[in-house]
TORKOL-4160 file (C-alpha; in steps of 0.2 Angstrom, whole numbers, padded with zeros to 4 digits, m for minus):
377
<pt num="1" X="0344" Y="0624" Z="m0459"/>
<pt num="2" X="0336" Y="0640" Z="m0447"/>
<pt num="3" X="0319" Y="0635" Z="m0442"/>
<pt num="4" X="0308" Y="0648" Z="m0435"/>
<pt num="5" X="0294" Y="0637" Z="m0423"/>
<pt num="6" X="0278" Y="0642" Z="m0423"/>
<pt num="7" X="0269" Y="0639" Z="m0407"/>
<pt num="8" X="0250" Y="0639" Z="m0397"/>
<pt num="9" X="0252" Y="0657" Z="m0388"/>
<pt num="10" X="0245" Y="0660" Z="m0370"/>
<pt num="11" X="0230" Y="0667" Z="m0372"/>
<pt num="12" X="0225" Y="0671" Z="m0353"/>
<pt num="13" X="0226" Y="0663" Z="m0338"/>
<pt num="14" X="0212" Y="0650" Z="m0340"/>
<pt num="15" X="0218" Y="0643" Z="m0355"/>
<pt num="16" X="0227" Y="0629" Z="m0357"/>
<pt num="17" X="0224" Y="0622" Z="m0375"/>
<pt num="18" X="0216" Y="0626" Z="m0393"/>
<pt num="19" X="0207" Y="0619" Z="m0406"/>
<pt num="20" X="0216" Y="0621" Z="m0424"/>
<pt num="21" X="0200" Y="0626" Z="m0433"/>
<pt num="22" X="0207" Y="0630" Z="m0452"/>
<pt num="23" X="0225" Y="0631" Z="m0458"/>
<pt num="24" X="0225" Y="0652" Z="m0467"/>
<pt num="25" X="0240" Y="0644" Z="m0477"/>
<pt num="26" X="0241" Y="0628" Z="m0486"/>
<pt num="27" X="0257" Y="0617" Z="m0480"/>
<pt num="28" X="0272" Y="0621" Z="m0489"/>
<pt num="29" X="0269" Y="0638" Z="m0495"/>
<pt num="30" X="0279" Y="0653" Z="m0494"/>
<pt num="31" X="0275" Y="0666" Z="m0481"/>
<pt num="32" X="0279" Y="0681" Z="m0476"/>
<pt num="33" X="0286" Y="0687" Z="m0460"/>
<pt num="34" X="0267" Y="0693" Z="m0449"/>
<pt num="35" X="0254" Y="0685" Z="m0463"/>
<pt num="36" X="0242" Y="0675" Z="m0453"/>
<pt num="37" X="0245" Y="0654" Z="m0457"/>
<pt num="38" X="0231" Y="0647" Z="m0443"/>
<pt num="39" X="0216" Y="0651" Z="m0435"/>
<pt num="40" X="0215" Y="0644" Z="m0416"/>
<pt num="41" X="0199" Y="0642" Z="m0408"/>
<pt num="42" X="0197" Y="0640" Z="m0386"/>
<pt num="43" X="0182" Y="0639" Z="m0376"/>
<pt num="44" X="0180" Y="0658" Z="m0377"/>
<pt num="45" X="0187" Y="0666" Z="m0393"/>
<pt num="46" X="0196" Y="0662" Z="m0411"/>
<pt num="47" X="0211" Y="0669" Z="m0412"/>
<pt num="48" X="0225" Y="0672" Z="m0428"/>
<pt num="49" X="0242" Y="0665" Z="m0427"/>
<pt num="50" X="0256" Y="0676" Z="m0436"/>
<pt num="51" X="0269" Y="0668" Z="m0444"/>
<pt num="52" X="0290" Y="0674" Z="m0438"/>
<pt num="53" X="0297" Y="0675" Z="m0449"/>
<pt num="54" X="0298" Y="0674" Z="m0468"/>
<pt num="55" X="0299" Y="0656" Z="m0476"/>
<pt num="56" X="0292" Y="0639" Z="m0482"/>
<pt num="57" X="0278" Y="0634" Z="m0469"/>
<pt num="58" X="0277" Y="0615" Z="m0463"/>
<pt num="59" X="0262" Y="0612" Z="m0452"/>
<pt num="60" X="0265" Y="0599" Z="m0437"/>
<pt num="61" X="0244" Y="0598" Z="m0436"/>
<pt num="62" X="0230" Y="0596" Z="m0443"/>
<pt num="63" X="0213" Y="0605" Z="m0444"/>
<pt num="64" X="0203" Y="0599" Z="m0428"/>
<pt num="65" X="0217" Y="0592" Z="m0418"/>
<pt num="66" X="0216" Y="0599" Z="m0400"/>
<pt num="67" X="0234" Y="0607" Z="m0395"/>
<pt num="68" X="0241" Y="0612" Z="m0378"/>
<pt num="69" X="0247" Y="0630" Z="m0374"/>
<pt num="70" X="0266" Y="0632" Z="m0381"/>
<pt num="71" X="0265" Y="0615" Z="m0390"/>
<pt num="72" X="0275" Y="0617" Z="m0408"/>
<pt num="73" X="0262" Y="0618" Z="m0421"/>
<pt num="74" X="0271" Y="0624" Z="m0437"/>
<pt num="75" X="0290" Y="0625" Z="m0443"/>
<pt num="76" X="0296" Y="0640" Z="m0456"/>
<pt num="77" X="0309" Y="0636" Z="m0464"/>
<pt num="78" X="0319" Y="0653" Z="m0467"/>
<pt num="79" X="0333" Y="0648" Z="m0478"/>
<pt num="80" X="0319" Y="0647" Z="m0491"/>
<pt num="81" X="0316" Y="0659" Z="m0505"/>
<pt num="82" X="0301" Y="0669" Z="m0510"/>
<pt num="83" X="0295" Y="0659" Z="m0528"/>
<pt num="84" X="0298" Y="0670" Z="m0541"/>
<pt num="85" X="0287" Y="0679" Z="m0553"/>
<pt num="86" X="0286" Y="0672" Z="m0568"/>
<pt num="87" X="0282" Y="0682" Z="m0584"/>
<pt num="88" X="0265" Y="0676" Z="m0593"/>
<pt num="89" X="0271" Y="0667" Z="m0609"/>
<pt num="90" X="0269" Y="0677" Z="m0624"/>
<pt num="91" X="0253" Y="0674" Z="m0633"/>
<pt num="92" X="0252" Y="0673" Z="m0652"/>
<pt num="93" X="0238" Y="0687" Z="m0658"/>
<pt num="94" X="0229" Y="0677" Z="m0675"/>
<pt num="95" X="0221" Y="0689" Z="m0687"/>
<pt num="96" X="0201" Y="0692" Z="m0689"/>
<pt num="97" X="0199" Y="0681" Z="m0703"/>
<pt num="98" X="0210" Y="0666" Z="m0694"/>
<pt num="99" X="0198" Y="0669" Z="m0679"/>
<pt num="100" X="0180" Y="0666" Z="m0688"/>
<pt num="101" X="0172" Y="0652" Z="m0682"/>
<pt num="102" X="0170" Y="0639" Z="m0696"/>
<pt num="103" X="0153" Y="0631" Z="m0703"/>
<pt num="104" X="0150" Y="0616" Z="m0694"/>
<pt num="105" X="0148" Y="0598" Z="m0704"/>
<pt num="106" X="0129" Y="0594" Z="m0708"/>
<pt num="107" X="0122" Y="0577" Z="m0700"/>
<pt num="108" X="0124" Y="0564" Z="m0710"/>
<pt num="109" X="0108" Y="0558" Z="m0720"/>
<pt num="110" X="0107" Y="0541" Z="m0709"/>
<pt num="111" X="0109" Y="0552" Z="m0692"/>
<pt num="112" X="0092" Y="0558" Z="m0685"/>
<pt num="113" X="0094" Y="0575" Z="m0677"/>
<pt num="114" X="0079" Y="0579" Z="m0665"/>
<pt num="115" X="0075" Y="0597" Z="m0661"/>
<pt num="116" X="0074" Y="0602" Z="m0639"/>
<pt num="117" X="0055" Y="0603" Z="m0643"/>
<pt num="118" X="0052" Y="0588" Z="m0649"/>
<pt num="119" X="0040" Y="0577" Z="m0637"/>
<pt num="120" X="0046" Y="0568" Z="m0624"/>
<pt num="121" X="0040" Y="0549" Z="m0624"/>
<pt num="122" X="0027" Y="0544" Z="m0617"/>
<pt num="123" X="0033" Y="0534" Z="m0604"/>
<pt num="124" X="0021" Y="0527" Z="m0586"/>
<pt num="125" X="0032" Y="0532" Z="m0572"/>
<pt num="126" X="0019" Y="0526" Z="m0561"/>
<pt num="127" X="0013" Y="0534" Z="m0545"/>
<pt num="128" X="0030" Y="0537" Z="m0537"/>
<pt num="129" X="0036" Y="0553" Z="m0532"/>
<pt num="130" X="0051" Y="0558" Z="m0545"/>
<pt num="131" X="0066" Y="0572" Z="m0545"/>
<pt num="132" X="0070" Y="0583" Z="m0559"/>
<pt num="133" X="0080" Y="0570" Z="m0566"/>
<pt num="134" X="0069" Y="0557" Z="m0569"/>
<pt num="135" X="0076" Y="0549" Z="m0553"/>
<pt num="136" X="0062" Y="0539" Z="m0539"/>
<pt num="137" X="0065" Y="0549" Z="m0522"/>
<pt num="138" X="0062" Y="0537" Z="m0508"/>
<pt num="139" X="0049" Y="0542" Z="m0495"/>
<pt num="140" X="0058" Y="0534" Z="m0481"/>
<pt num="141" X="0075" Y="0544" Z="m0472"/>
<pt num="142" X="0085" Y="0537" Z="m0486"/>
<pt num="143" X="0082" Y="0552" Z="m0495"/>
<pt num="144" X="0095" Y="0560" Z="m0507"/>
<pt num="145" X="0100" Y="0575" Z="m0494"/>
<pt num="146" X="0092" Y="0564" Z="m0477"/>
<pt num="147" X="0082" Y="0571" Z="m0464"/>
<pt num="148" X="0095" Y="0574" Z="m0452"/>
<pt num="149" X="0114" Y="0582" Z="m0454"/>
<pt num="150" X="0126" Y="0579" Z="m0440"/>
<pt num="151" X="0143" Y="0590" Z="m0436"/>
<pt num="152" X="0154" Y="0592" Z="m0422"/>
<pt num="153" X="0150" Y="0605" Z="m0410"/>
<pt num="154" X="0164" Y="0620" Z="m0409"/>
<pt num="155" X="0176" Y="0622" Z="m0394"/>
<pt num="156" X="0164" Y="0638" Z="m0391"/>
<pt num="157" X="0150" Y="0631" Z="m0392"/>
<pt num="158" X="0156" Y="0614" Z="m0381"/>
<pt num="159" X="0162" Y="0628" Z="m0367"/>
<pt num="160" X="0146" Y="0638" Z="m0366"/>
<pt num="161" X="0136" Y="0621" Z="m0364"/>
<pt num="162" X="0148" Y="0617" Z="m0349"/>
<pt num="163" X="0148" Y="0633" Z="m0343"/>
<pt num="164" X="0126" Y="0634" Z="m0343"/>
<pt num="165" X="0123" Y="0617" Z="m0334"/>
<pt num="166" X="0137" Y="0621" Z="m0323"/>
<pt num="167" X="0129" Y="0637" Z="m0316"/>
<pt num="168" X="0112" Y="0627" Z="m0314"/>
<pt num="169" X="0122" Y="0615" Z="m0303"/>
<pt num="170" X="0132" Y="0623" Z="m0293"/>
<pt num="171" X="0122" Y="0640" Z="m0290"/>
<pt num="172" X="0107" Y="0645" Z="m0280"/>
<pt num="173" X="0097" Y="0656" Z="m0295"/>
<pt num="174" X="0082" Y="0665" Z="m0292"/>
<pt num="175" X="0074" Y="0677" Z="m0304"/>
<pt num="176" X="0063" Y="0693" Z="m0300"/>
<pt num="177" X="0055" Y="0706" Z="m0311"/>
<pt num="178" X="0051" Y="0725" Z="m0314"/>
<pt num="179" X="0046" Y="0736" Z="m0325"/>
<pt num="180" X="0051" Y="0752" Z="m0332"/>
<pt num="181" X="0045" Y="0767" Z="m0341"/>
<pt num="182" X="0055" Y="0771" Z="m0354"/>
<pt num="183" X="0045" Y="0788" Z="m0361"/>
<pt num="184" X="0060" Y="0798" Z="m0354"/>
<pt num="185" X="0074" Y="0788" Z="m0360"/>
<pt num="186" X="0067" Y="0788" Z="m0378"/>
<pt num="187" X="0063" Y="0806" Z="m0378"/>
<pt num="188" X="0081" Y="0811" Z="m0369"/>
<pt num="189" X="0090" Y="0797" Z="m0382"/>
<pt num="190" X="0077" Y="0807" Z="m0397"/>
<pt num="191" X="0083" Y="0824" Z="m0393"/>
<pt num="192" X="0101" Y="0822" Z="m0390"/>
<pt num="193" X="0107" Y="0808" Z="m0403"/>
<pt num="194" X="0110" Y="0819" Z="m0417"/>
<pt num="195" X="0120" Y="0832" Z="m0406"/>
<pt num="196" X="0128" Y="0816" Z="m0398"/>
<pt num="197" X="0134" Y="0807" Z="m0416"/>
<pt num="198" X="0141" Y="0825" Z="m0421"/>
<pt num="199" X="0151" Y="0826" Z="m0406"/>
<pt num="200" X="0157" Y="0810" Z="m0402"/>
<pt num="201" X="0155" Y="0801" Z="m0419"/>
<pt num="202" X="0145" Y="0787" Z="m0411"/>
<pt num="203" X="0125" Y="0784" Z="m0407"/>
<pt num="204" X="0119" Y="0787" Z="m0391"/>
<pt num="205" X="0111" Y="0768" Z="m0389"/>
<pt num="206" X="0101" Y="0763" Z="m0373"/>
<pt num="207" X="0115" Y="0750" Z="m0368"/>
<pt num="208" X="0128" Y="0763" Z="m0362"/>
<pt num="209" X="0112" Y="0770" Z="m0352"/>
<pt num="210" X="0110" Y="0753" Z="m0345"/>
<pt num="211" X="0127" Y="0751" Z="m0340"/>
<pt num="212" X="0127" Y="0767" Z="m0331"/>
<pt num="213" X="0111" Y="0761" Z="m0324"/>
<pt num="214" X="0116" Y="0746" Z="m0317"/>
<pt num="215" X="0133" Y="0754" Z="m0308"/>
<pt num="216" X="0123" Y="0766" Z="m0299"/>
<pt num="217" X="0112" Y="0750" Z="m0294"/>
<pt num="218" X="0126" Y="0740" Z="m0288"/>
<pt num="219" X="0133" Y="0756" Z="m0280"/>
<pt num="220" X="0119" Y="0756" Z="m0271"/>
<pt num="221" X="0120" Y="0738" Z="m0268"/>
<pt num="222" X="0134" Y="0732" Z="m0267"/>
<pt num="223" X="0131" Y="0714" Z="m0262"/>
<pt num="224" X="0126" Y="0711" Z="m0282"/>
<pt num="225" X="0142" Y="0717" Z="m0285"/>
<pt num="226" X="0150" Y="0702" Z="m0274"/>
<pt num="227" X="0156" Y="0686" Z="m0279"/>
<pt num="228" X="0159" Y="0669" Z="m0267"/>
<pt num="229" X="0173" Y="0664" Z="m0267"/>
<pt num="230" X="0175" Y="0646" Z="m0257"/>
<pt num="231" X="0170" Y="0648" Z="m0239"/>
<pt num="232" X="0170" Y="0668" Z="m0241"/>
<pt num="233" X="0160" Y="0683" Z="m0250"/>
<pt num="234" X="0172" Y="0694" Z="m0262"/>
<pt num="235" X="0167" Y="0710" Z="m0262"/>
<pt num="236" X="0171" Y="0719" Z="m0281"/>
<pt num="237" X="0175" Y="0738" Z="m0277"/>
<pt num="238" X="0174" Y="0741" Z="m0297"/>
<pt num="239" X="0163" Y="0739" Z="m0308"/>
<pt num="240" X="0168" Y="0730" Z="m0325"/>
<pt num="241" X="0153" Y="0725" Z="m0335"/>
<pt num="242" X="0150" Y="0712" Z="m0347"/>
<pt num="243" X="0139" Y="0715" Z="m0364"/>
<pt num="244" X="0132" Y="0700" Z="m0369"/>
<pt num="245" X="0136" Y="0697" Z="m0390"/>
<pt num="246" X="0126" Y="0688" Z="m0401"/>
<pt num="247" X="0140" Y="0680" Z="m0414"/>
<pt num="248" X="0139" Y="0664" Z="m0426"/>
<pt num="249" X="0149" Y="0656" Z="m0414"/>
<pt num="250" X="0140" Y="0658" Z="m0401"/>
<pt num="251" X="0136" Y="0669" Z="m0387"/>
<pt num="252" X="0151" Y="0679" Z="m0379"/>
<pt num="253" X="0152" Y="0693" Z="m0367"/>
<pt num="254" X="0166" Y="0706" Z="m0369"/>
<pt num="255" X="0171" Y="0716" Z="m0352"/>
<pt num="256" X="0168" Y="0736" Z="m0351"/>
<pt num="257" X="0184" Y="0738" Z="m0340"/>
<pt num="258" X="0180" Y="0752" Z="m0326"/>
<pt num="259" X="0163" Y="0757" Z="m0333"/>
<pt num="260" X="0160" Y="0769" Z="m0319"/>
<pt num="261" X="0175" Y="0778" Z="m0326"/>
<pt num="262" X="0167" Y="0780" Z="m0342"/>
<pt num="263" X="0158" Y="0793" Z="m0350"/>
<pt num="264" X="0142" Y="0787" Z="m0361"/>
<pt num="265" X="0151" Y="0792" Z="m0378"/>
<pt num="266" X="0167" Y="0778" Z="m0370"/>
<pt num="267" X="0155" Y="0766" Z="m0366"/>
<pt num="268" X="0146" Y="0766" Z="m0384"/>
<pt num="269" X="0162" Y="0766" Z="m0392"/>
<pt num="270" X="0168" Y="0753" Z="m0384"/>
<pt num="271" X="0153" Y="0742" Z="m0386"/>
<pt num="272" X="0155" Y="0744" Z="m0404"/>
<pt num="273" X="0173" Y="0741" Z="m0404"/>
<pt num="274" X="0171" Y="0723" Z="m0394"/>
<pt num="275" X="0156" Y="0718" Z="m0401"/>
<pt num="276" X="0162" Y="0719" Z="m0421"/>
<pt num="277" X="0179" Y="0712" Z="m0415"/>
<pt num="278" X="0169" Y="0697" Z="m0407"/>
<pt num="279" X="0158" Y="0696" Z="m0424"/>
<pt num="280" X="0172" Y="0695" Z="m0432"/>
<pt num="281" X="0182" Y="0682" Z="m0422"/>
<pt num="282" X="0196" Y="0694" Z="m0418"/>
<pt num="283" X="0192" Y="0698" Z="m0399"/>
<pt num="284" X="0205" Y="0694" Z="m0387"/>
<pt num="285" X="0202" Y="0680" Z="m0372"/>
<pt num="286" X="0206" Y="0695" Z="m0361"/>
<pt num="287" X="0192" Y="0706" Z="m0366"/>
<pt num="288" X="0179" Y="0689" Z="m0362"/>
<pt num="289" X="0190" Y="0687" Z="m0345"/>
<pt num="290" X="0184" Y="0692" Z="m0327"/>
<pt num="291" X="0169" Y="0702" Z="m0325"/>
<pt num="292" X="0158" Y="0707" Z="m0308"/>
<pt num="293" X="0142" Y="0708" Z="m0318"/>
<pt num="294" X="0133" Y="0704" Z="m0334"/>
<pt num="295" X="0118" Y="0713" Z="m0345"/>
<pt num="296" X="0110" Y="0703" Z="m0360"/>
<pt num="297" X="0099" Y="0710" Z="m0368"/>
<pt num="298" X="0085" Y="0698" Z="m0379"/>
<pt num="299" X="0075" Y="0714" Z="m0382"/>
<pt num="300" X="0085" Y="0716" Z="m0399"/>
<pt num="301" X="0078" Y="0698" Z="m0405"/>
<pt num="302" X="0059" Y="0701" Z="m0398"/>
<pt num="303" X="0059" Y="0695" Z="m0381"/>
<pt num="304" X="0046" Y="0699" Z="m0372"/>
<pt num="305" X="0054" Y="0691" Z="m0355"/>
<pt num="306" X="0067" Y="0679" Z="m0349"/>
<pt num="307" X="0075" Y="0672" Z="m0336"/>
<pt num="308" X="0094" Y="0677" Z="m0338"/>
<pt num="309" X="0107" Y="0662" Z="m0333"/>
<pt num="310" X="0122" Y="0667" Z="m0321"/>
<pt num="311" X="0139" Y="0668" Z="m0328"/>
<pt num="312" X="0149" Y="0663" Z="m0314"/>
<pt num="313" X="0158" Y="0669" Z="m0304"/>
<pt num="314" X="0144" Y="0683" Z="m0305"/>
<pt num="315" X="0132" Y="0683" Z="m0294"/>
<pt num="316" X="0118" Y="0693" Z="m0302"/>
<pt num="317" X="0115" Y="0698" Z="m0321"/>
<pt num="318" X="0102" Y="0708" Z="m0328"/>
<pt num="319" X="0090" Y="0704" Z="m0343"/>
<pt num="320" X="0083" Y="0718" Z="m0356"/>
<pt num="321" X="0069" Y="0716" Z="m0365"/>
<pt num="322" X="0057" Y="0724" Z="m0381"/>
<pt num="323" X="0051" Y="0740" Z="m0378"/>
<pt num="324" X="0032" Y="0739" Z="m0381"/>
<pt num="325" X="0018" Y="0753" Z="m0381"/>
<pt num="326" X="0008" Y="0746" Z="m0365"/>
<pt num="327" X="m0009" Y="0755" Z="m0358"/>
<pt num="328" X="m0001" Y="0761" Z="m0340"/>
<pt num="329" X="m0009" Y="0769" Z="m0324"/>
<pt num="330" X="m0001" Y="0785" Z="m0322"/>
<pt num="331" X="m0011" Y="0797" Z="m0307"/>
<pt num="332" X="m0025" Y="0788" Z="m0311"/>
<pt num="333" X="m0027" Y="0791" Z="m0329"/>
<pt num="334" X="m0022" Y="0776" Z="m0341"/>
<pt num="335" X="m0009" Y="0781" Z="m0354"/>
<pt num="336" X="0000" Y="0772" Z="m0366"/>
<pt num="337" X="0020" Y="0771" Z="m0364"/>
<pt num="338" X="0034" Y="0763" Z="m0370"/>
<pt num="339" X="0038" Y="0749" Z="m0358"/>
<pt num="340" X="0050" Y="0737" Z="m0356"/>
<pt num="341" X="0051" Y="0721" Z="m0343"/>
<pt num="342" X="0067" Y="0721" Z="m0333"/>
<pt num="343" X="0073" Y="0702" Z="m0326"/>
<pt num="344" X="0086" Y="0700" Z="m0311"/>
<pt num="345" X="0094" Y="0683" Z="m0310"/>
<pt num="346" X="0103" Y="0680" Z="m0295"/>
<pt num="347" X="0113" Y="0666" Z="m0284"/>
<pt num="348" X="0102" Y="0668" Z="m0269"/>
<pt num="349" X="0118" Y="0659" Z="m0257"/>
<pt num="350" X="0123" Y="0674" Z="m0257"/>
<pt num="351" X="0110" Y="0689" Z="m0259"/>
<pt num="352" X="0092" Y="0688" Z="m0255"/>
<pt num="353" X="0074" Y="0694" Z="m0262"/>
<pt num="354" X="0075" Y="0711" Z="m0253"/>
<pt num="355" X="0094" Y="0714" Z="m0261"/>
<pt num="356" X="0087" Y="0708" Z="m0278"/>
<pt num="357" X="0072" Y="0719" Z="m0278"/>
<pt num="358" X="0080" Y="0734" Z="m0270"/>
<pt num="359" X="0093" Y="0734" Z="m0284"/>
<pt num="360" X="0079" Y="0733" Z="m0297"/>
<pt num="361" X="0071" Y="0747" Z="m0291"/>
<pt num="362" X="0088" Y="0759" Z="m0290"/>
<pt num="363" X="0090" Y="0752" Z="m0308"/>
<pt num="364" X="0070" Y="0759" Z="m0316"/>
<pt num="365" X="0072" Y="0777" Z="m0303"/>
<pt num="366" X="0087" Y="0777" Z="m0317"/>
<pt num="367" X="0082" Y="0773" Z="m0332"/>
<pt num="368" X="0066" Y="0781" Z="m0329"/>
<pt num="369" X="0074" Y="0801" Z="m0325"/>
<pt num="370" X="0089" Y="0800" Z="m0336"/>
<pt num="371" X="0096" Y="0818" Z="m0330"/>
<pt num="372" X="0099" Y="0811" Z="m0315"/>
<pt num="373" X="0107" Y="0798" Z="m0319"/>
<pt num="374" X="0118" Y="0809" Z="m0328"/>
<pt num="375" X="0121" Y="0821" Z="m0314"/>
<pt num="376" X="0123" Y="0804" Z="m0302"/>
<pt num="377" X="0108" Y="0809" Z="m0291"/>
């Protein structure tokens, strides 16, 4: 009998096993040659597993086993047939009259019947709490729901916890602080966004004006744009950013490969294209993989400042924040401008404060005359 295997694919160089996180097709149905059958989860993305071929599907795992890379975890069997259709049976039609509901039997005389608004009796239930259903709730944790819920945390979730206290431990962080004026930005993004959509069929959001910023910063500095590597510093002569997502599963950071390749209307696009694919748990390991630095941005939530966490090997990322109307000092008059914090975290093994504060203040010259950036001056 031909048996088509269906194994755990490589998914990148870091990966070595998977989660099964559901079965898309129950064991022993028919499937067709490319439907999905199982969804795999690792430690930084959920994947869909295809099946072969066409046949009968026997699973070799359960939902939550943990499976190493090419480990068998489903047979088809192809000699099977696809069930076949069956007609619906045929249905008798009865005529109007056949249909009618008939009078239903009156109660009998020795039968009391009580009407829904009849009284209920007048019953103590003394001082205890009650449900709707007459039951007594109890006032300790033995509650009908409890007061506390436990499940298992997802291989995601497991791997970002790792990966957090890891880069506490085995980093040097430090954190410093700026902040920009975003008047221009807001007024170039105002002006030019419905020209911009038109033409590119995307919004002209302040991330892709981040990202730019940020590679003309590590351009300038490019000791934030290094990573350590063992005994030696690793310095990155391109610039692929990471975009932190906020998902259900967790917080994941697709790559912009070659950003400093990329026009503004690219970069937007392909924000949008990582991030739904990561909201939808269809990204690829490879778009999470490898990265020379990072920008989250908390801004979107309400953050007002934060001190970003390192994503190793990165030796610097940069934190967003809410724009808010602040009184400034502007030659010597107080004005009122939109403002937003700016938050460097960075392994300070490898750069120091004057490296950190420099790039901060290449990164707000940006942001703050956007022509210039886009002129690369």
């Amino acid at each position: 009998m031909p048996i088509e295997q269906v194994k755990v694919p490589r998914a990148g160089e870091s990966i070595t096993e998977a989660t099964i996180n559901r079965w898309l097709q129950p064991d022993g149905a028919f499937v067709g040659a490319d439907d999905p059958i199982v969804e795999l989860g690792t430690d930084k993305a959920t994947m869909e597993v295809a099946a072969p071929a066409a046949g009968v599907l026997k699973q070799r795992a359960k939902e939550g086993d943990t499976v190493a890379v090419a480990a068998v975890i489903a047979e088809i069997d192809t000699d099977a047939k696809a069930p076949e259709i069956r007609k619906r049976p045929h249905v008798e039609v009865k005529s109007s009259e056949e249909t009618k509901p008939k009078p239903k039997a009156e109660p009998s005389p020795s039968v009391e019947v009580k009407s829904s608004r009849d009284p209920k009796p007048n019953v103590d239930l003394g001082p205890s709490p009650k449900s709707e259903a007459g039951s007594e709730l109890s006032q300790s944790s033995g509650s009908s729901q409890g007061r506390t819920t436990r499940e298992p945390m997802s291989p995601i979730r497991k791997r970002i916890a790792e990966r957090l206290i890891a880069s506490q431990s085995t980093t040097a962080t430090l954190t410093t602080f700026n902040e920009a004026d975003l008047s221009r930005i807001v007024d170039f993004r105002a002006k030019y966004n419905d020209q911009f959509e038109k033409r590119h069929g995307v919004k002209l959001g302040f991330m892709s004006m981040f990202v730019k910023a940020a590679v003309a910063a590590l351009k300038s500095i490019p000791l934030v744009n290094s990573r350590i590597e063992g005994g030696d510093i690793v310095h990155q002569h391109f610039y692929d950013i990471g975009v932190a997502v906020s998902t259900e599963k967790g917080l994941m950071v697709p790559i912009i490969r070659g950003a400093d390749q990329l026009g503004f209307a690219d970069i937007e696009k392909r924000i949008a294209e990582l991030a739904q694919r990561a909201r939808d748990g269809k990204i690829a390991v490879t778009d999470l993989e490898g990265g020379t630095f990072t920008i989250t941005n908390g801004g979107i939530f309400g953050s007002m400042l934060s001190t970003p966490i390192l994503n190793p090997p990165q030796a610097a990322i940069l934190g967003m924040h809410t724009i808010t109307k602040r009184p400034i000092v502007v030659n010597d008059e107080i004005v009122i401008r939109p403002m937003m914090y700016l938050a460097l975290s960075y392994d300070h093994r490898l750069i120091d404060g004057r490296e950190a504060v420099r790039f901060l203040v290449r990164l707000k010259e940006c942001v703050e005359n956007p022509e210039r950036m886009m002129l690369e001056i």
